[in-house]
N, C-alpha and C positions, 0 to 999 in steps of 0.2 A: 594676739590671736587667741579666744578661746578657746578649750580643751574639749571635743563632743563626747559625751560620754554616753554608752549605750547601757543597761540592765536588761534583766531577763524579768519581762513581765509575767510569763508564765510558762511551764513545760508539759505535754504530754508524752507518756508514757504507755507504750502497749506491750504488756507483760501475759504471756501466754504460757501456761504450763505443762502442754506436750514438751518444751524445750527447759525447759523452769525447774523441770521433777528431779530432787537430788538421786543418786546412784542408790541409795536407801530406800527410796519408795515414796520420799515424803514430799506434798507438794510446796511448792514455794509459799503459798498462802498460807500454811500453817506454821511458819517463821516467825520470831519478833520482828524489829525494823533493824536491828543490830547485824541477825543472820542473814534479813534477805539483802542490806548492804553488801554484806561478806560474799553472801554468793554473787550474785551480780558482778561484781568486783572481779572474782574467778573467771567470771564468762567473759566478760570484757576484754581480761588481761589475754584470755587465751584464746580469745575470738572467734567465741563457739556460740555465741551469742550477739546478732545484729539485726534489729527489726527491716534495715533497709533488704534484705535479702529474704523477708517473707512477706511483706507489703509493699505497695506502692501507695504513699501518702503525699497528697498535692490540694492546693489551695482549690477549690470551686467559688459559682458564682462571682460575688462581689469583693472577695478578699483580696483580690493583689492589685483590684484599683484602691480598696481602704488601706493598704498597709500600705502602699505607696503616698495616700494622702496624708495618712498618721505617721507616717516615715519608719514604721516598722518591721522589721527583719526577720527571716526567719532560719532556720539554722538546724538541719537535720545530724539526728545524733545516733546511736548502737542503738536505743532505749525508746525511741523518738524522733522531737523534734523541741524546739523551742522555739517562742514567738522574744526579741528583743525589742527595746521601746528606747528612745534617745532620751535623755532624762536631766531639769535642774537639780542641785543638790543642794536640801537645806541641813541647816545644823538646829534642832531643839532639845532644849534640855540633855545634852549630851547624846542624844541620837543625830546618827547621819539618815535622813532621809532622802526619798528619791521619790521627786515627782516628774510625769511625762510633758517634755517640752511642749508638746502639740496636747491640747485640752481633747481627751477622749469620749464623744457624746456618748448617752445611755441608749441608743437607737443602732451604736455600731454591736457588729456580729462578726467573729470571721468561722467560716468553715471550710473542713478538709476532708477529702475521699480518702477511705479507706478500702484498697483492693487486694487481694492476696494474691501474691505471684508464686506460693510453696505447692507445688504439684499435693494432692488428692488433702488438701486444705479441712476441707466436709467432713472427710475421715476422722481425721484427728482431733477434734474443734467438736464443741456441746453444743451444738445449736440444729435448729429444725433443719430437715431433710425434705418434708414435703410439708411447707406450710399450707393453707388453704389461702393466702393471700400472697401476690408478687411483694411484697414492702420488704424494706431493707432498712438496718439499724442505725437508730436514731440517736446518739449520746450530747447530751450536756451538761454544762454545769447548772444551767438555771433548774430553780425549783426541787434540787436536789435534800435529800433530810440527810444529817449529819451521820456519818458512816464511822460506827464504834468498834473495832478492829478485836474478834474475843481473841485471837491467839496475842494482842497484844495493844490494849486497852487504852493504854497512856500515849501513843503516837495515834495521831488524827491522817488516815489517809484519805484522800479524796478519789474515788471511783468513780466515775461517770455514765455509771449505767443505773436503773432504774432498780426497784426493789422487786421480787417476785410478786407473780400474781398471785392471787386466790383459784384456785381450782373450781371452775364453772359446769354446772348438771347440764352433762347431755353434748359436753366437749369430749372429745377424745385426748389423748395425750402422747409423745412419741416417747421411747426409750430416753433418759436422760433428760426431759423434760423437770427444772425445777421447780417448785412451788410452794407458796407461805401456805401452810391448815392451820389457821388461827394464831400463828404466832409458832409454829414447828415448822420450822423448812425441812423437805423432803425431797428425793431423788427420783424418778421412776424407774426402776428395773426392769420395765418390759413395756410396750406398749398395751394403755389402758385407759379406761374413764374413768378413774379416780376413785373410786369408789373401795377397790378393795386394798384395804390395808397393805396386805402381803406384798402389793406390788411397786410397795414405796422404801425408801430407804431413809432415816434420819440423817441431814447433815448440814454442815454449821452456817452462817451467812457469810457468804464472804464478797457479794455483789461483783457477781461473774455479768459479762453479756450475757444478757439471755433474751424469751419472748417478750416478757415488758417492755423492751427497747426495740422492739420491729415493729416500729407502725408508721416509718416514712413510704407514701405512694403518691404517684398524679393523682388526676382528679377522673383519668379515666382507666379503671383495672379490669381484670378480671376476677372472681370468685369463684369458685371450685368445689365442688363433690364429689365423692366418693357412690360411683355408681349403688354401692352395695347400701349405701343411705338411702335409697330411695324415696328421694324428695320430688314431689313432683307441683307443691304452694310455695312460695317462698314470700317474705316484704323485708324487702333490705330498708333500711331506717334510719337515717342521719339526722346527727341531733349536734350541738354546738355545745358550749361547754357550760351551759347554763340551762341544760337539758332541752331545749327551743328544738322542738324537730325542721329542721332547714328543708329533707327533700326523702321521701318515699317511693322505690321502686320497689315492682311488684312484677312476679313471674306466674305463670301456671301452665302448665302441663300436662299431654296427654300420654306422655312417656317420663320417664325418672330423669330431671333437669343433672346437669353435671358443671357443666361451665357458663356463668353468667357475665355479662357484660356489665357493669355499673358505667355510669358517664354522671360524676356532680360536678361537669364544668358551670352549669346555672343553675337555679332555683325548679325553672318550669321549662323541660325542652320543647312545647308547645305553643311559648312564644320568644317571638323574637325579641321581643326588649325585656325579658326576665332579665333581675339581678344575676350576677356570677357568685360563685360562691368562693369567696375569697381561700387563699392558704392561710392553713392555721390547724389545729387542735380541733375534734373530731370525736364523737363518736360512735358506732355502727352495729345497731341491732340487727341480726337475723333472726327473720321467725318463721320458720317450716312448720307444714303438714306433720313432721314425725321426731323433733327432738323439742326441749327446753330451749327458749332465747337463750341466744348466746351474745355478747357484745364486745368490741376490739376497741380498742385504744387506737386511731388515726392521726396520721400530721400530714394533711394534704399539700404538697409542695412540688409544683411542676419546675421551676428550677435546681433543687437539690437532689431529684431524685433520678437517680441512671441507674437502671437494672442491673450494669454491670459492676456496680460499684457493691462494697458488702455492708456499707455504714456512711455513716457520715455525722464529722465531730463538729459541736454546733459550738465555739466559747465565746460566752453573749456577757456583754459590759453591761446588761439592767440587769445582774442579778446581784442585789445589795447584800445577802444574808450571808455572815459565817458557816462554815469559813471556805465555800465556794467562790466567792466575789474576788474579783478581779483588783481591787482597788480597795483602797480603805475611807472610811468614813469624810475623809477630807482630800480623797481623790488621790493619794501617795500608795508607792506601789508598797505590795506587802514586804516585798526583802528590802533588809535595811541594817544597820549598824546600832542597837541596842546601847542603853548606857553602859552598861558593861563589855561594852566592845565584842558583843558576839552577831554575828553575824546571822541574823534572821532570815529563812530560803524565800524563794517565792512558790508559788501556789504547784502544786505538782498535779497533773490530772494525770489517772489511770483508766486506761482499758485493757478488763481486765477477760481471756479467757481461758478458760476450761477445756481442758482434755478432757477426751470423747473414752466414757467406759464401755467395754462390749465385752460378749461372752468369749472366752479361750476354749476355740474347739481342735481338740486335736486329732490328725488321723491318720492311720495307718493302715496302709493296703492290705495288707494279713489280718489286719486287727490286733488285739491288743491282751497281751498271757493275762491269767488271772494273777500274776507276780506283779507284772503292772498295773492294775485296777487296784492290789491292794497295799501296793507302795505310793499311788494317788490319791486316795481316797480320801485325804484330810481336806485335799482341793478340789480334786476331778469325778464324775459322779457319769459313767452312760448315760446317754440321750435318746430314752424311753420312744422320745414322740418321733425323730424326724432320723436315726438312726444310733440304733442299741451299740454299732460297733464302736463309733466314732465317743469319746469322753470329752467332757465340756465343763468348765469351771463353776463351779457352785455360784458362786459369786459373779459380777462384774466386775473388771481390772481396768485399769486404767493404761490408757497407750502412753508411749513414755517416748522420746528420743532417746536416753539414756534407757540401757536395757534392765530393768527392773525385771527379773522374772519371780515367780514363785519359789521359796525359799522353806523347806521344813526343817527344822535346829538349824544345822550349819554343814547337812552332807547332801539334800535332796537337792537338786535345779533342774528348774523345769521349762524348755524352750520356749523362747519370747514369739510373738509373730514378727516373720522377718519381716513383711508388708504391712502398711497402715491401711489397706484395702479392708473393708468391710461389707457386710452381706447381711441382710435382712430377710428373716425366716421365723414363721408362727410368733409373732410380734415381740422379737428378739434380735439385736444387731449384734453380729458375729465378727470374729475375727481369726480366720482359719493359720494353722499351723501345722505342718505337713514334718512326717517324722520317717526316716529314713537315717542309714547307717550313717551318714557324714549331720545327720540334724536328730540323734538320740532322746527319746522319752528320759530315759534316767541314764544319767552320766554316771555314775557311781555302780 
């Protein structure tokens, strides 16, 4: 009787750094591969870290009738999940290889929802607040460019989310909004149209989720404005990936349009036998009466897409290129036994997000001595615009699970927010701090 032997074709990994951020301040992303082992390691052993307890991640669509035809397993982990594969075993030139019993086509796909069960999720998390589109985050391996780690060079990790956009005239931007200026990734510090310097911040690549990767929708959404845009022309403009314009709607107005209805289930709604406009890659000029076109990135998909989902992980076997692909040149999984007898992993995908930075506002019902304003002052500055009493951090901080607070030498600490709740005010997301005798300004 044969021996069935399973491997790990591939593992996802969803690593988030509101939970991630060492007791020092520092984010897991700015670790080598050595450190963030190490830490991980900590989380795991002390069980302070388990993605099944902020997500709920399950197969969608077509996957668990493929993985039942490919005989594939799937196997949820603290970190993830991991897909197993049933596997022959060759021996060449002193390597032990592993190829999948069952011949895996270049047409299979499998994907999985990603939903978040961690109460006020938004709060904590980098990502848009009021996008102008329903879509929901699209991650793959296909098509991905090789991802060069600067805090740590020489290990190749795999991210799965897209690279930043370019910052587009006549877009707006929300706080935390990241984006490439020619080759400098930047932060937004406040909400803004990109334009002035001041309201950006330099910072490193580290290929977070972000809007590059929100452009899963149906085929039938809606579109949205900001009354105070007053648009009252619009031509929405779909074009396929070969710039081929497929389908132009057009609004006008004898009052400022706000919420538009799109429908590209077919070519021409005016007849009945127009083509359908198939699922696929997309994508979508708006042109108003009162800004610059703007254009999105689309992936029209009426089975993948559930509003209440926050993503969904696409891991698709036609993508050939290193070191994303599933399989190696001759169809053998990537992990394997080296002639040196080391043991080669197999493919690691990450998703990867970012903790939410907001202003530290602090307040106090009396208000605040001038002994406190100038034992703050290296962090904390009154807030001129929206109240002189209340002090608010110079800076952006970042929300931490671990209590990170503000630290000057080694005697000043300065109260974290006990809530991850935040508040949006003069195009600035807040994060209030309430200070009272059992929750002191300065401890010392």
């Amino acid at each position: 009787m044969s021996t069935i032997i399973f491997k790990r074709l591939f593992e996802v990994r969803v690593l988030h750094d509101y939970f991630l951020t060492s007791v020092d301040g520092s984010s897991f992303f700015d670790k080598t591969e050595i450190e963030k082992d190490d830490e991980i390691s900590k989380k795991l052993t002390n069980k302070i870290y388990d993605v099944q307890d902020l997500f709920s991640i399950e197969p969608v669509g077509d996957t668990i009738k493929r993985m039942s035809e490919y005989k594939l397993k799937i196997a949820k982990t603290a970190l993830g999940f991991f897909i197993g594969t049933e596997v022959k075993v060759e021996n060449r030139a002193g390597e032990t290889l592993y190829k999948p019993r069952f011949e895996i086509g270049t047409d299979v796909n499998l994907t999985f929802s990603i939903k978040p069960t961690v109460p006020l999720f938004t709060s904590i998390t980098n990502i848009s607040l009021r996008p102008p589109l329903p879509s929901i985050y699209y991650l793959t391996n296909k098509g991905k460019d090789k991802f060069e780690d600067p805090v740590d060079p020489t290990h190749i990790a795999l991210p799965i989310s897209n690279k930043t956009s370019s910052p587009q005239e006549g877009k707006t931007y929300e706080m935390g909004a990241v984006l490439d200026f020619a080759g400098t990734i930047r932060e937004a510090r406040q909400y803004t149209d990109g334009t002035d310097p001041n309201h950006w911040d330099d910072v490193a690549e580290k290929r977070f989720v972000n809007d590059a990767d929100r452009v899963l929708l149906p085929h039938v959404f809606a579109y949205k404005f900001k009354s105070s845009q007053n648009v009252t022309e619009v031509d929405f403009v779909l074009e396929n990936e070969s710039n081929a314009v497929i389908k132009t709607i057009s609004r006008v107005g004898t009052e400022v349009l706000e919420t538009i209805r799109l429908d590209f289930t077919k070519v021409d709604d005016n007849d009945p036998d127009s083509d359908a406009i198939p699922a696929g890659m997309y994508m979508l000029k708006v042109k108003t009466n009162v800004f610059p076109e703007i254009t999105y990135q689309l992936y029209l998909n009426d089975v993948l897409y559930n509003r209440n989902h926050l993503a969904i992980i696409d891991i698709r076997f036609d993508e050939k290129e290193e070191p994303y692909s599933l399989l190696d040149a001759e169809n053998f999984l990537k992990t394997r036994i080296d002639a040196a007898d080391q043991k080669i992993s197999h493919p690691v995908y990450e998703v990867r997000f970012k903790n939410r930075k907001t202003y530290w506002r602090y307040n106090n019902e009396g208000g605040f001595s001038e002994d406190d304003v100038d034992a703050t002052s290296a962090f904390l500055k009154p807030d001129p615009i929206i109240d002189p009493k209340k002090l608010v951090s110079e800076n952006p901080k970042g929300l931490t699970e671990t209590l990170v607070p503000f630290i000057n030498g080694g005697t000043l600490v300065l109260p974290h927010p006990r809530m991850p709740a935040i508040k949006i005010e003069k195009e600035r997301i807040f994060s209030e701090i309430f200070i009272n005798k059992s929750n002191r300004l300065l401890n010392n």
